[in-house]
C-alpha positions, 0 to 999 in steps of 0.5 A, spaced: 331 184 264 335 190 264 342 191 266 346 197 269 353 197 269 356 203 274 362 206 273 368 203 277 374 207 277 376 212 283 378 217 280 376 221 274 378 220 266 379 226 261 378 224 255 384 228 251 387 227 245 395 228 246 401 226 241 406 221 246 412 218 245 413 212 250 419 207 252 418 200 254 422 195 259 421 189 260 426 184 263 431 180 259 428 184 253 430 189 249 426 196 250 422 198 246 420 205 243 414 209 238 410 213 239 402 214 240 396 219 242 392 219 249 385 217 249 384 219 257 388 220 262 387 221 270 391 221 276 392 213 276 391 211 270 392 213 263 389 210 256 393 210 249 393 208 241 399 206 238 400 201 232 404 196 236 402 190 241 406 192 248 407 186 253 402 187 260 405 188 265 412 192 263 414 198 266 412 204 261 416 210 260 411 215 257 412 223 255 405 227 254 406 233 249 402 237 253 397 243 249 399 249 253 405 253 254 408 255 261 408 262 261 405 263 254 413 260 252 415 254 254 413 248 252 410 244 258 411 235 257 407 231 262 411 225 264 409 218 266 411 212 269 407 207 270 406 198 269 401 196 262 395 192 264 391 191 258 394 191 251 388 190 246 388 192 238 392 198 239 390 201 245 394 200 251 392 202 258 397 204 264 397 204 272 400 210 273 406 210 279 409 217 278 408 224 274 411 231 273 410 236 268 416 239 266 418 246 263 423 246 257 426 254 259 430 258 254 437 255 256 434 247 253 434 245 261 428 242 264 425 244 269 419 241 275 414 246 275 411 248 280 405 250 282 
């Protein structure tokens, strides 16, 4: 007998391969910091290596390298908030609660882009 297992998540994944640095907060614990590599992301989600064990269920702090530049100039970031809700050999996975992209402008002040 065969098995067919069907994909449960909503939203679409993008398998992208992205530097990150991420900051993690639990309570009555001291925050931790590293870096790490996206293994995918989607509006609700998002997936990444990095070489520690972080605690499920802390809230996570992520800013995403992002490929292009604003106006073919500025540096764009992705910035996520989320909760982790799986932590297995390195690879963690986050519930998104918020993102924005921001734009470095040649003043060094973060800006929202807009759309």
């Amino acid at each position: 007998m065969e098995t067919v297992l069907t994909e449960q998540r909503r939203n679409r994944r993008y398998e992208l391969r992205l530097p990150l640095h991420y900051r993690v907060a639990q309570k009555g614990a001291v925050p931790r910091a590293g870096s790490g590599t996206t293994c995918n992301l989607s509006t609700t989600g998002l997936s990444f290596r990095c070489r520690r064990m972080l605690p499920v269920g802390a809230h996570v702090e992520i800013v995403v390298d992002w490929p292009s530049k604003y106006a073919d100039i500025y540096p764009i970031e992705l910035q996520v908030t989320g909760f982790i809700v799986r932590s297995e050999g390195g690879r963690i996975g986050v519930r998104v609660t918020s993102r924005k992209f921001l734009v470095e402008s040649a003043s060094a002040e973060p800006y929202l882009a807009t759309a």
